[in-house]
C-alpha positions as YAML, in Angstrom:
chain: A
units: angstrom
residues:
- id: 1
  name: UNK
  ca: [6.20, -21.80, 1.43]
- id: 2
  name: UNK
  ca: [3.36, -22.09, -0.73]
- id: 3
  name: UNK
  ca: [1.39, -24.03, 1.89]
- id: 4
  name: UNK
  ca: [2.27, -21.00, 4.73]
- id: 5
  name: UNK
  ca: [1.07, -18.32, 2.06]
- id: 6
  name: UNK
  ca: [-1.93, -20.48, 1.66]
- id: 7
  name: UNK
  ca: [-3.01, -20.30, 5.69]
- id: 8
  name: UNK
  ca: [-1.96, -17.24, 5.59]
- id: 9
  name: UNK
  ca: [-4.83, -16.60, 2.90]
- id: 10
  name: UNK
  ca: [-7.45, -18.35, 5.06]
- id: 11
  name: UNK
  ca: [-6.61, -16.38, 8.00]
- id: 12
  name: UNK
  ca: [-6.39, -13.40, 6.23]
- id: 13
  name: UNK
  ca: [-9.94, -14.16, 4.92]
- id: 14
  name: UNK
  ca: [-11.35, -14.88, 7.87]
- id: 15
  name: UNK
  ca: [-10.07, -11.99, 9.67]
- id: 16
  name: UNK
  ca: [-11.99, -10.12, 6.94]
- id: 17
  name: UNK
  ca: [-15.17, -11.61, 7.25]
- id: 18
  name: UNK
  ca: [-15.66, -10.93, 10.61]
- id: 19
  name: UNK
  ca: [-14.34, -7.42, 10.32]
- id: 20
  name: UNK
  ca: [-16.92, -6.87, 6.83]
- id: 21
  name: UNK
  ca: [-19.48, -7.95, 8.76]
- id: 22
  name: UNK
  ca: [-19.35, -4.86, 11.52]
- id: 23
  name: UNK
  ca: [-19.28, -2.53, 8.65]
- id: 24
  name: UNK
  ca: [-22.96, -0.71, 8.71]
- id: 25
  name: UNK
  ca: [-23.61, -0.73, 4.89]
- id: 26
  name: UNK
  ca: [-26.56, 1.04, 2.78]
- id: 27
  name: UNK
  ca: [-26.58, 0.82, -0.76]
- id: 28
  name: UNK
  ca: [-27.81, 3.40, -3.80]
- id: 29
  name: UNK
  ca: [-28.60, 1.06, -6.95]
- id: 30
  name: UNK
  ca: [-29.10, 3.38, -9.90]
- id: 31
  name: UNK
  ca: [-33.08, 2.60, -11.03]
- id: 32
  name: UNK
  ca: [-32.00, 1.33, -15.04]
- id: 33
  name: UNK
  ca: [-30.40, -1.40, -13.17]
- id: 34
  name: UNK
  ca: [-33.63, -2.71, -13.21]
- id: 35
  name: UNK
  ca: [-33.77, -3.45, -16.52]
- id: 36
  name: UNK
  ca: [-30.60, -5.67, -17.12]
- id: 37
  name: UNK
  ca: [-31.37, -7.66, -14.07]
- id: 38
  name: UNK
  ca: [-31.00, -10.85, -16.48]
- id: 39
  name: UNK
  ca: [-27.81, -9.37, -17.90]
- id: 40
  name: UNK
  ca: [-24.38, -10.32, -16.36]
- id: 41
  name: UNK
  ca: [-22.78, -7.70, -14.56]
- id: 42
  name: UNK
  ca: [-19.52, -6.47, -14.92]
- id: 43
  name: UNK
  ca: [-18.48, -4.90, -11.72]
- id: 44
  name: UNK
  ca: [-15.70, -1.47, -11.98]
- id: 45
  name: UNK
  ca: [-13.98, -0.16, -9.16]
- id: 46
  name: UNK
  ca: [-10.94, 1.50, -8.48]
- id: 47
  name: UNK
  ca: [-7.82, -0.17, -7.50]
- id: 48
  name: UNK
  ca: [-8.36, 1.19, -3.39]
- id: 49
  name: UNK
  ca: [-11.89, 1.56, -2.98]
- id: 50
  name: UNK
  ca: [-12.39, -2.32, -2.89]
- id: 51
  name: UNK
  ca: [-12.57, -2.65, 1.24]
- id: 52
  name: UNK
  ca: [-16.17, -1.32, 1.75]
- id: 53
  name: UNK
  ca: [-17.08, -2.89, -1.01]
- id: 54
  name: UNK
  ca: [-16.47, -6.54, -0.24]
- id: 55
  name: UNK
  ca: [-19.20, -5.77, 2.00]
- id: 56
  name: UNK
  ca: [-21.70, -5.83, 0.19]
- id: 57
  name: UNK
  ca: [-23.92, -8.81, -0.35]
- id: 58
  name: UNK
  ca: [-23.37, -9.51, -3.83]
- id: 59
  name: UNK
  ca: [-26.72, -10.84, -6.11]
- id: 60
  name: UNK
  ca: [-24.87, -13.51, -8.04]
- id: 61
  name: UNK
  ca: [-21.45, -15.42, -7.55]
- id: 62
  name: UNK
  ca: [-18.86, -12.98, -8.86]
- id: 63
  name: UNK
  ca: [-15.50, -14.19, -10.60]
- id: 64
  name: UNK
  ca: [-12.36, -12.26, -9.81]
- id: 65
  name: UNK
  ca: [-8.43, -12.47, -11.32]
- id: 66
  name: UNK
  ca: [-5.88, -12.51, -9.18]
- id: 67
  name: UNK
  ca: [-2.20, -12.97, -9.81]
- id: 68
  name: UNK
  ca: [0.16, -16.00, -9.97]
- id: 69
  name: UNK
  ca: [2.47, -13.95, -7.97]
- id: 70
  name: UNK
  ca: [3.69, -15.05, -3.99]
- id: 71
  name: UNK
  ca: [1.10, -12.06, -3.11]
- id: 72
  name: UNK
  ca: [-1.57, -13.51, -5.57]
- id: 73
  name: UNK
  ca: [-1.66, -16.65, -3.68]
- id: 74
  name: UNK
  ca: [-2.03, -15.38, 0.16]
- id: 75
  name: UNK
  ca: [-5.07, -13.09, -1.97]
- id: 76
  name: UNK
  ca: [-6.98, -15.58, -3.98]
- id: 77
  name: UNK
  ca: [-7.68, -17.81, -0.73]
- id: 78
  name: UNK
  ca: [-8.60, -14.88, 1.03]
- id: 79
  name: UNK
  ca: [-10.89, -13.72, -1.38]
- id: 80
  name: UNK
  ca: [-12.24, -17.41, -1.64]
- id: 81
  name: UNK
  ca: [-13.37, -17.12, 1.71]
- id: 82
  name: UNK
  ca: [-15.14, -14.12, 0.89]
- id: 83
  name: UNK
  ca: [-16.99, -15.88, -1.56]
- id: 84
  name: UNK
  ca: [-15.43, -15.43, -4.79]
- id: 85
  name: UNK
  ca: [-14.62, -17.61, -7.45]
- id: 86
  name: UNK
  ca: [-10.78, -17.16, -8.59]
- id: 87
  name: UNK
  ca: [-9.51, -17.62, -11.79]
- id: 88
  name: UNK
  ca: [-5.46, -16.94, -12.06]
- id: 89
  name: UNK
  ca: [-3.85, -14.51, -14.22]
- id: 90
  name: UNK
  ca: [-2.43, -11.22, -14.79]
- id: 91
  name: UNK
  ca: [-1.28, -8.55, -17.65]
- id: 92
  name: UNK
  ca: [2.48, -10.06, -17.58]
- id: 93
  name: UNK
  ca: [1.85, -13.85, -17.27]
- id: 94
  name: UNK
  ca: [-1.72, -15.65, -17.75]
- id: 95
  name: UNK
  ca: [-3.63, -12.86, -18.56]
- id: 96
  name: UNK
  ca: [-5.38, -14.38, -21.90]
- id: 97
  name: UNK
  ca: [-6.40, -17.24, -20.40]
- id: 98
  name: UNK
  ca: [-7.85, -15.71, -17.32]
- id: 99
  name: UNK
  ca: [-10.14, -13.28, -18.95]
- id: 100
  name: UNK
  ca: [-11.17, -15.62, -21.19]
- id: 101
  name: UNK
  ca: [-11.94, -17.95, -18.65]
- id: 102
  name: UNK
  ca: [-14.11, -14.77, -16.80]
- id: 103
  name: UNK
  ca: [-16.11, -14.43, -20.30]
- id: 104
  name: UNK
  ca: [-16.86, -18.55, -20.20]
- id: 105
  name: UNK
  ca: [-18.52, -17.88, -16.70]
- id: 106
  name: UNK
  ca: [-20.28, -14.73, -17.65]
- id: 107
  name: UNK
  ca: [-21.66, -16.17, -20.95]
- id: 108
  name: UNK
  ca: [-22.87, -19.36, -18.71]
- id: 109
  name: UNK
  ca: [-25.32, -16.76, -17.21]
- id: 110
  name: UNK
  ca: [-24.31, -17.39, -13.69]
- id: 111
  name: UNK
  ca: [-21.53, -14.92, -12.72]
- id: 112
  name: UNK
  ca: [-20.91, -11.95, -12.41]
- id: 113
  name: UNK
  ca: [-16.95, -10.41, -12.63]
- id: 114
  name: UNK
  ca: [-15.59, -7.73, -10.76]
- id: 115
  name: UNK
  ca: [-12.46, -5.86, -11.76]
- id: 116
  name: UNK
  ca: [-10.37, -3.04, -10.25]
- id: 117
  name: UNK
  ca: [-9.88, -1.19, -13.29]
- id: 118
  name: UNK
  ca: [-6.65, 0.93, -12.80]
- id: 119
  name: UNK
  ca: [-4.79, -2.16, -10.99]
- id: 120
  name: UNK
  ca: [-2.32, -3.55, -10.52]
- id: 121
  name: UNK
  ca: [0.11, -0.67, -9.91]
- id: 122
  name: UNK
  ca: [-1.81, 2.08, -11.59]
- id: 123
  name: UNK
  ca: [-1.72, 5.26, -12.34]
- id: 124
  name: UNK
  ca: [-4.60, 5.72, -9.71]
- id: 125
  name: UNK
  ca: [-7.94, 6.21, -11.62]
- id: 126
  name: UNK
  ca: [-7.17, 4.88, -14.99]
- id: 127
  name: UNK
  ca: [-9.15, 2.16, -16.75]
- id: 128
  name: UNK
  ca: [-7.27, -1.06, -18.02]
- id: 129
  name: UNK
  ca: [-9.01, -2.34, -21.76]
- id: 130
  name: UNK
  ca: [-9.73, -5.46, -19.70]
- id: 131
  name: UNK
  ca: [-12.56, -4.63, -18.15]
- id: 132
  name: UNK
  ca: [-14.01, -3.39, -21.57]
- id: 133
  name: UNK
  ca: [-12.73, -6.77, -23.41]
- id: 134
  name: UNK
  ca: [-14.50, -8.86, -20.83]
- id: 135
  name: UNK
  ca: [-17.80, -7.34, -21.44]
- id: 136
  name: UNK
  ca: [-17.96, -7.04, -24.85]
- id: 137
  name: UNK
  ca: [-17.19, -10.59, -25.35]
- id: 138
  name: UNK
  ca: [-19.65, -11.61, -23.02]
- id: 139
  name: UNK
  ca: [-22.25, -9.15, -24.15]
- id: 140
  name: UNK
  ca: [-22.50, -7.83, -20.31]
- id: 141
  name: UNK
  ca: [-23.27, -4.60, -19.00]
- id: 142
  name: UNK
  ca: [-20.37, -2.78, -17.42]
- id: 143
  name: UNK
  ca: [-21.88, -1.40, -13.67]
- id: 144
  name: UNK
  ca: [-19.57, 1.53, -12.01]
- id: 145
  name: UNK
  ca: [-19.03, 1.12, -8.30]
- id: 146
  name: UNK
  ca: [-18.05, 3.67, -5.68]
- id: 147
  name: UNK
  ca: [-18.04, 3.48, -1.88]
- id: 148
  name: UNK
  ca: [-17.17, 5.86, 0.90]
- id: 149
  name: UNK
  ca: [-16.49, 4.99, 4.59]
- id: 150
  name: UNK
  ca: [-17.16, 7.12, 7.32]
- id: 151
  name: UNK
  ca: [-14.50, 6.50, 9.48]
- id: 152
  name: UNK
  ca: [-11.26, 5.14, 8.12]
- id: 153
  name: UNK
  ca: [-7.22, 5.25, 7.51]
- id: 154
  name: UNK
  ca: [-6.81, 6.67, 3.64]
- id: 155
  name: UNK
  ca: [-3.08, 5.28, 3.02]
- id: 156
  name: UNK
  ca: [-2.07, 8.49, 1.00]
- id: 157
  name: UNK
  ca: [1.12, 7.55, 0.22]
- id: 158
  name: UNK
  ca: [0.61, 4.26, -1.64]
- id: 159
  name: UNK
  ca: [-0.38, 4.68, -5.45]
- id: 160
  name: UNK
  ca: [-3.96, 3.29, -4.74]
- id: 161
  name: UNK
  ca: [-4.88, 5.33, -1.83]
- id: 162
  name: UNK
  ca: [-6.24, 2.64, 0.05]
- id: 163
  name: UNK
  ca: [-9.09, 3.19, 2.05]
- id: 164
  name: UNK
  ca: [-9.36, 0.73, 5.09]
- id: 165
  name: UNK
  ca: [-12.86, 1.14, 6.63]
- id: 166
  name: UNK
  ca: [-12.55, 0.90, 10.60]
- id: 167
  name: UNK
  ca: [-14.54, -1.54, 12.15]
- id: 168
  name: UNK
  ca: [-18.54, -0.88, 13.27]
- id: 169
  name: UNK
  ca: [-18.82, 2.57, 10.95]
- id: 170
  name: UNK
  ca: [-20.78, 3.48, 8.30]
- id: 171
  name: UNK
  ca: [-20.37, 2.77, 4.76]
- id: 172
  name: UNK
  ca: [-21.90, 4.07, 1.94]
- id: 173
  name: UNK
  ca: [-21.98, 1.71, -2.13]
- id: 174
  name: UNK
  ca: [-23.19, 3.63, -5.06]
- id: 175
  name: UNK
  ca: [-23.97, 1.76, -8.08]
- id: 176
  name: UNK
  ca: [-24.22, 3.33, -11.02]
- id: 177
  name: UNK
  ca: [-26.06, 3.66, -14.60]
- id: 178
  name: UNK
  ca: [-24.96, 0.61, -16.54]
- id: 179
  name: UNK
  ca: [-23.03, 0.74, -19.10]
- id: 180
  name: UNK
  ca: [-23.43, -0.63, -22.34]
- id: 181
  name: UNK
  ca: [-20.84, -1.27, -24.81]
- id: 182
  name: UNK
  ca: [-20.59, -1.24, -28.68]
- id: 183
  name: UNK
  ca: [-20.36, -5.29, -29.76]
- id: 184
  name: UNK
  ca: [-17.93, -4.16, -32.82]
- id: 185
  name: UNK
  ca: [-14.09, -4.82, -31.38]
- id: 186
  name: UNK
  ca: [-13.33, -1.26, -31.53]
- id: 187
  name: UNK
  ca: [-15.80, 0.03, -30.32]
- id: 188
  name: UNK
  ca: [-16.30, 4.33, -28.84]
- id: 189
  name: UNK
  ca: [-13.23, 5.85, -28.48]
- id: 190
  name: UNK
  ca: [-14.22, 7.47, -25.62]
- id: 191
  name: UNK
  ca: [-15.25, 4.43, -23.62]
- id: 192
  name: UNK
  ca: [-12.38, 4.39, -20.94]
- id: 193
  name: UNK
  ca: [-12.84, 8.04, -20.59]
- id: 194
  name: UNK
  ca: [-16.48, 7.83, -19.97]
- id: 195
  name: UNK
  ca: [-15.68, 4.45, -17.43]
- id: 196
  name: UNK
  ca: [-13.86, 6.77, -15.57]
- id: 197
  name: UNK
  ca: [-16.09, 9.43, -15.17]
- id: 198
  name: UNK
  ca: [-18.69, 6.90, -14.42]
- id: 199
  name: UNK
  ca: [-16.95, 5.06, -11.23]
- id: 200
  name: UNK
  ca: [-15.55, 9.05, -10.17]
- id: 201
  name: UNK
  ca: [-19.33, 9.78, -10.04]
- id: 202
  name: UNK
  ca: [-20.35, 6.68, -8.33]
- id: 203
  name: UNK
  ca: [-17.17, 7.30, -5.46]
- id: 204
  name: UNK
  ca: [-18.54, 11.23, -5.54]
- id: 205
  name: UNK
  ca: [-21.96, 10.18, -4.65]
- id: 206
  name: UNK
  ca: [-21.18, 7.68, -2.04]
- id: 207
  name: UNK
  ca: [-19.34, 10.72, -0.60]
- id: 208
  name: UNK
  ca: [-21.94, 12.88, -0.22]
- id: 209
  name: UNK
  ca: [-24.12, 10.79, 1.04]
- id: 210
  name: UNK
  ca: [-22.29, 10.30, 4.09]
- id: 211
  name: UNK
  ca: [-22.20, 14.31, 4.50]
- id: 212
  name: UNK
  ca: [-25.26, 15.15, 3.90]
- id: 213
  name: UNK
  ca: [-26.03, 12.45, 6.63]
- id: 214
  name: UNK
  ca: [-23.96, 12.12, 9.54]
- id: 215
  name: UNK
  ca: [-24.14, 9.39, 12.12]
- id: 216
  name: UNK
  ca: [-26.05, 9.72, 15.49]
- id: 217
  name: UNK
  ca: [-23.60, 7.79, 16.91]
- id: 218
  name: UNK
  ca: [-19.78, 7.47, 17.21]
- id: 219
  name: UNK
  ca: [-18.57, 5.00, 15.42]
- id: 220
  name: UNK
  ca: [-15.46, 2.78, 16.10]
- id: 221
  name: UNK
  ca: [-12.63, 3.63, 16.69]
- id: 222
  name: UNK
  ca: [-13.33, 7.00, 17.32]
- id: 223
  name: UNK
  ca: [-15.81, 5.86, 20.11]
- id: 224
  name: UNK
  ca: [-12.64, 4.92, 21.96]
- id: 225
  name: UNK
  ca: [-10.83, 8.17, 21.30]
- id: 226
  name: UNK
  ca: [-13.93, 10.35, 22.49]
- id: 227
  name: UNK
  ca: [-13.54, 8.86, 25.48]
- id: 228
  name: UNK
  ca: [-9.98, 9.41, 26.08]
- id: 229
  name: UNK
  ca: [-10.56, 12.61, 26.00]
- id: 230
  name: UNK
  ca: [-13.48, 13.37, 28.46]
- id: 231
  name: UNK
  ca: [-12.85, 14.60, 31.51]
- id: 232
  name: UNK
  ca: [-12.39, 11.61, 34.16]
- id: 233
  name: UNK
  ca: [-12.67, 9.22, 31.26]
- id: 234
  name: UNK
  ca: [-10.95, 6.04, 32.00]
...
């Protein structure tokens, strides 16, 4: 079994590199980015805004953690063939060992990490301490994310709201101010609150983006439904 979930990872992976690769992507870096170019990044997303994102040609390698679960293993070759260097782990089994093993690579000056913040099950939109631990023991910056996608299927009804970019249309990747933490272990109070606003700014910006500038052309798949519809269309 384990060797079937691992094929199944490379195909999986595969399958998303050539659909990534249609996506039309343009990308808003916030201008202080500038200044902790040297810094590593630590990379916060929400749980099911990921799928644009993987998109988008990343500046550095970029670590991930992914689960020792059935599920983890199909993912982590997957997301190896996007690229990424895995480390295994997860809040109930491994989880110690796999952030620390994200803070060896960031403090090598190498890596970058990228974490959803509210997974694995949620609630949708609230920040995990992990992503805060990893970047205070690392001394990186923390950088918001948001994407929108202007044609896609938003699965409403699971606790992520996944949103699966269709092939060919636009996408739109807001980075956002960085932030930077407090090296004391406590540090603000207020710092998953104000991680929160920060990647519901960066997903608010990538939205507007997209209507305040709509596409000339039709993307894919509703290209195929326009047609469908015209009179005599075959």
């Amino acid at each position: 079994m384990k060797v079937l979930r691992a094929l199944l990872g490379v195909l999986l992976g595969l399958v998303a590199r050539l659909w990534l690769m249609t996506l039309r992507v343009t990308v808003e870096e916030h201008p202080s980015l500038a200044a902790v170019a040297e810094r590593p990044w630590v990379l916060a997303f929400l749980h099911g805004k990921q799928w644009p994102l993987l998109a988008w040609k990343r500046r550095r390698p970029t670590v991930v953690m992914v689960s020792h679960s059935s599920d983890g293993e199909i993912q982590s070759r997957a997301l190896a063939m996007l690229g990424f260097t895995i480390v295994r782990g997860s809040s109930s089994r491994g989880g110690a060992r796999g952030l620390a093993a994200i803070v060896r690579r960031l403090r090598n000056g190498d890596h970058d990490a990228a974490f959803a913040v509210d997974g694995p099950r949620g609630p949708y939109g609230v920040p995990k301490p992990g992503t805060l631990l990893a970047a205070r023991r690392a001394g990186a910056v923390i950088v918001p994310m948001g994407s929108a996608a202007e044609s896609a299927k938003e699965f409403t009804r699971a606790w992520d709201r996944f949103v699966l970019a269709w092939p060919c249309t636009r996408v739109r990747i807001v980075l956002g101010a960085p932030i930077e933490l407090r090296r004391d272990d406590v540090g603000h109070p207020n710092e998953l609150g104000d991680l929160a606003a920060s990647i519901a700014s960066a997903n608010a910006a990538a939205d507007a983006y997209l209507a305040a500038n709509p596409a000339t052309v039709i993307p894919f798949p509703s290209f195929l439904l326009h047609r469908k519809k015209r009179p005599g269309g075959v």
